[in-house]
N, C-alpha and C positions, 0 to 999 in steps of 0.2 A: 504494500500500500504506500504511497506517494507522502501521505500523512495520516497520525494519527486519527485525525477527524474527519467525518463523513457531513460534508453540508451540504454540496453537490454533485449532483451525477457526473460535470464536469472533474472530481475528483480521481475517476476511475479509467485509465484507459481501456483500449477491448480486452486484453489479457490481464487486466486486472478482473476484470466485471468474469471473463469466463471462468478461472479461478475463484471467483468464488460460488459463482453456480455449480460447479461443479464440485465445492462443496458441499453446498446446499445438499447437491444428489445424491452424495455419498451420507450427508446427516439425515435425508429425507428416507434411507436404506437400514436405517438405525445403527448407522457405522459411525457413533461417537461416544465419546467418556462423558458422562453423566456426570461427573465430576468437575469436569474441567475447569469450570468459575469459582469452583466451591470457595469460599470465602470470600468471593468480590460482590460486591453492592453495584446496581443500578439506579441512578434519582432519575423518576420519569417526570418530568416537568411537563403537563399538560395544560397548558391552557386554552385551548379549544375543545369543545366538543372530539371528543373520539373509542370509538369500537373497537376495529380490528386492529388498528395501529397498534393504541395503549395493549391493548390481551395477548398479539401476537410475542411485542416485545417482551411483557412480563412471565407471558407462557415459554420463552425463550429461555430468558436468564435461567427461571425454575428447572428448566427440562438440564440448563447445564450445571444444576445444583449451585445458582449464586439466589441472590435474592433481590428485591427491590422496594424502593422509598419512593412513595406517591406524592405528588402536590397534583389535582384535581381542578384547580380555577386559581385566576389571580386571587379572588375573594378570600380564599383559604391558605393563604402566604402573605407575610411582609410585606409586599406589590403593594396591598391594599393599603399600605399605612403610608406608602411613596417611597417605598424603598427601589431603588433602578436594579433595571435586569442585570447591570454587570454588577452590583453588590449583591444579588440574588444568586450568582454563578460565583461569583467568588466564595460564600460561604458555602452553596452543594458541593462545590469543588473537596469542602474539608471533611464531609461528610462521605462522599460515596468513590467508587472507581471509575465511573463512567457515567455520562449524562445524556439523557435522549429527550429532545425538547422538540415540543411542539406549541408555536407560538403564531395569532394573526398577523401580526407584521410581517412582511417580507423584509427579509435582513436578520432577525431576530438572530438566527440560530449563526451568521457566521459571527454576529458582536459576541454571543456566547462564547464562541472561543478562543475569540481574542483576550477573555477574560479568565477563562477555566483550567484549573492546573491539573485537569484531567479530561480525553477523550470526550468531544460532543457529537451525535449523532443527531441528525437535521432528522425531525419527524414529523414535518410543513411549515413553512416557513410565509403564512400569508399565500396569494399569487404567484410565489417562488419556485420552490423546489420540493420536492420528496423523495430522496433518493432511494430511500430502502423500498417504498412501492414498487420505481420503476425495475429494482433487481428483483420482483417479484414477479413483475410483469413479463419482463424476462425470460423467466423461469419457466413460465407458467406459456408462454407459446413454445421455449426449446420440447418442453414435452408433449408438442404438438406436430412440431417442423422444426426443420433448421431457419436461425434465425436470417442466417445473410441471405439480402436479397427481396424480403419479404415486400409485397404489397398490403401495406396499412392504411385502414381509413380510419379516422379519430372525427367522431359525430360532438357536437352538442356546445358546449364550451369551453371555448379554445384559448379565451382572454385571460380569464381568470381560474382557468383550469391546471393548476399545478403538477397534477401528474400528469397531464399533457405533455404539458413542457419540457418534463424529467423525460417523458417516454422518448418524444419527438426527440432530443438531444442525446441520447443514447444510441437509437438506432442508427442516426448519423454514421456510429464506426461500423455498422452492419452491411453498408449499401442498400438499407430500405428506399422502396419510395412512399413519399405521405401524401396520402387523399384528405382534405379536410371540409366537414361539412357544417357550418353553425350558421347558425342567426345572425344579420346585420349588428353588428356593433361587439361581435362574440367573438369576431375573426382569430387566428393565432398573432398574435404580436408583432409586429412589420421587425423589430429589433430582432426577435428569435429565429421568425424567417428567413433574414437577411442573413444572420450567421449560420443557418442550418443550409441556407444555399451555398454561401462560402465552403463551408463543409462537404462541397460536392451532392447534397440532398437536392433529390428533386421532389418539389410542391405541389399538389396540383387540384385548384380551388372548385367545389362542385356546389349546386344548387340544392341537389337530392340525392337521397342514401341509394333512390333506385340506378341512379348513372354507374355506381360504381360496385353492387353488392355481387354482380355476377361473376367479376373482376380481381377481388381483395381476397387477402390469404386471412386477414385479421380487422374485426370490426370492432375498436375500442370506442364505447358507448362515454359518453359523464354525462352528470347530472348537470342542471341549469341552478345553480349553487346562488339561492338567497342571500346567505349571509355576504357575497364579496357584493352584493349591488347599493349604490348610497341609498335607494329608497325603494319602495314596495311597488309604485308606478313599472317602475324600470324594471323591475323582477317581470312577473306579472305578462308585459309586453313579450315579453319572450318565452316565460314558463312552457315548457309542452307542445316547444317546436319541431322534433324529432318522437317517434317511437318505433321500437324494435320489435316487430309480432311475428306470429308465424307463415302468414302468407307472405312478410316482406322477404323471408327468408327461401321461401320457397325457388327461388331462381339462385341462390347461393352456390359458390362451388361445395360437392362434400368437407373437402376438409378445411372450410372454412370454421374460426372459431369465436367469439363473442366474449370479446371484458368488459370487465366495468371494475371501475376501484370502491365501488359502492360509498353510500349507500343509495340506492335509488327510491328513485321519487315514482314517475310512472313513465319515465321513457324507454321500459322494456315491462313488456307486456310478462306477468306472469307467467305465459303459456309453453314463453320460448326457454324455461326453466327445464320441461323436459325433453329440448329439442337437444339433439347430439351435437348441436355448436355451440352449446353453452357452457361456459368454461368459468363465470366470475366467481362461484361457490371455491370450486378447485383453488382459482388464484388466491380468496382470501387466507383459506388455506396454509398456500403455499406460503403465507408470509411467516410461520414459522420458524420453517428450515434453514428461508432465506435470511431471518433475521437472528437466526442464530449463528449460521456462518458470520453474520456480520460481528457480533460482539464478541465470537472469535480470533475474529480480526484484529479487535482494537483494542481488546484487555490480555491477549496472551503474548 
């Protein structure tokens, strides 16, 4: 690893990222020591809302016999009294061996470690980043197809959709190409574009999921995410611009597969839960193995 800390998926070359999938595969085989953190602490800094992330990673730590220290909302921390994120990181710092933060700002989690005298894992960063998803996502098509090469389409919200961006900029070292479908004003980021074309990615902008589902090896769904919009107007206008059923799928290639970094809202129809291209249950999953290879990584 390049550095201690994981804040973005920019921190990983391709042969960093494959090593550690290929961890993963080997932990996802039950081929590890149960042992191996024993005696290291995790502080899980949440302050957003979160599910799979916060369980995946605590179910991680446990499964490699370390343990973990919760903070739950700013409300339930020092924050709430005014005390700053980097006096916040400075004292988890004295407390645990490694820190996995998830913060609404973007930026939050690399000031984190500019302040931490111990390992910060980025566990969303605002509109940013989410590394450890996208080594999920990863994962979670390599056991589908091979990754290089692939035709990706990423539906829904593309502006403020942070695993987008982690995805989008990972496959870059893959030779994917990216289909992108959202709603005016939802586009992928002219900034992200620009460096993912630099990066040799080719883009290529559609109006409807029907132009391109016949076509795409991987159909990465997100939700139209409330919380990043200034006002309820604005949500609203766009809510429930896309959905994913089973007649849209029906012209799909077989071995086409269907993400989503959950949680969803109603842009995939329940139906296509037991259609054979549906894969987001798997991927949540899969964030176990892969986030135990990660802290792996960063505490041994």
């Amino acid at each position: 690893m390049p550095t201690r800390h994981i804040i973005s998926i920019g921190d990983f070359d391709r042969n960093d990222i494959d090593r550690l999938l290929d961890h993963a595969a080997q932990i996802d085989e039950r081929n590890y020591d149960g042992n191996a953190l024993c005696g290291k602490i995790l502080a899980a800094l949440f302050f957003e809302p979160s599910t799979r992330t916060r369980m995946s990673f605590e179910s991680a730590m446990a499964r490699l016999g370390g343990s973990v220290l919760s903070v739950g909302s700013v409300e339930a921390c020092s924050m709430a009294k005014g005390e700053t994120l980097a006096d916040t990181i400075r004292v988890v710092s004295g407390y645990a061996d490694a820190i996995v933060i998830r913060h609404p700002k973007e930026g939050a989690a690399r000031l984190a470690a500019e302040f931490a005298t111990v390992p910060v894992i980025n566990a969303g960063d605002g509109a940013g980043q989410h590394p450890s998803q996208t080594l999920l996502d990863l994962y979670t098509i390599r056991q589908s197809m091979p990754i290089d090469g692939i035709d990706i389409a990423m539906v829904g919200d593309l502006r403020y959709g942070r695993t987008a961006h982690s995805l989008a900029s990972a496959l870059s070292l893959y030779n994917a190409r990216l289909h992108t479908i959202s709603p005016t004003g939802l586009e992928l980021p002219a900034n992200l574009a620009e460096s993912l074309a630099e990066k040799g990615m080719e883009i290529i902008e559609h109006d409807d999921i029907r132009d391109v589902i016949s076509t795409v090896d991987v159909l990465y769904v997100t939700r139209i995410q409330r919380e990043r919009f200034p006002d309820s107007a604005s949500y609203f206008n766009v809510a429930s611009s896309y959905r994913i059923t089973p007649e849209l799928l029906a012209d799909a290639r077989d071995h086409l597969i269907v993400l989503h970094p959950l949680p969803r809202v109603d842009e995939i129809d329940p139906r296509v839960d037991d259609s054979p291209h549906a894969r987001y249950f798997d991927q949540s999953r899969n964030g176990v193995p892969v986030r135990m290879a990660m802290l792996m990584q960063v505490l041994q």
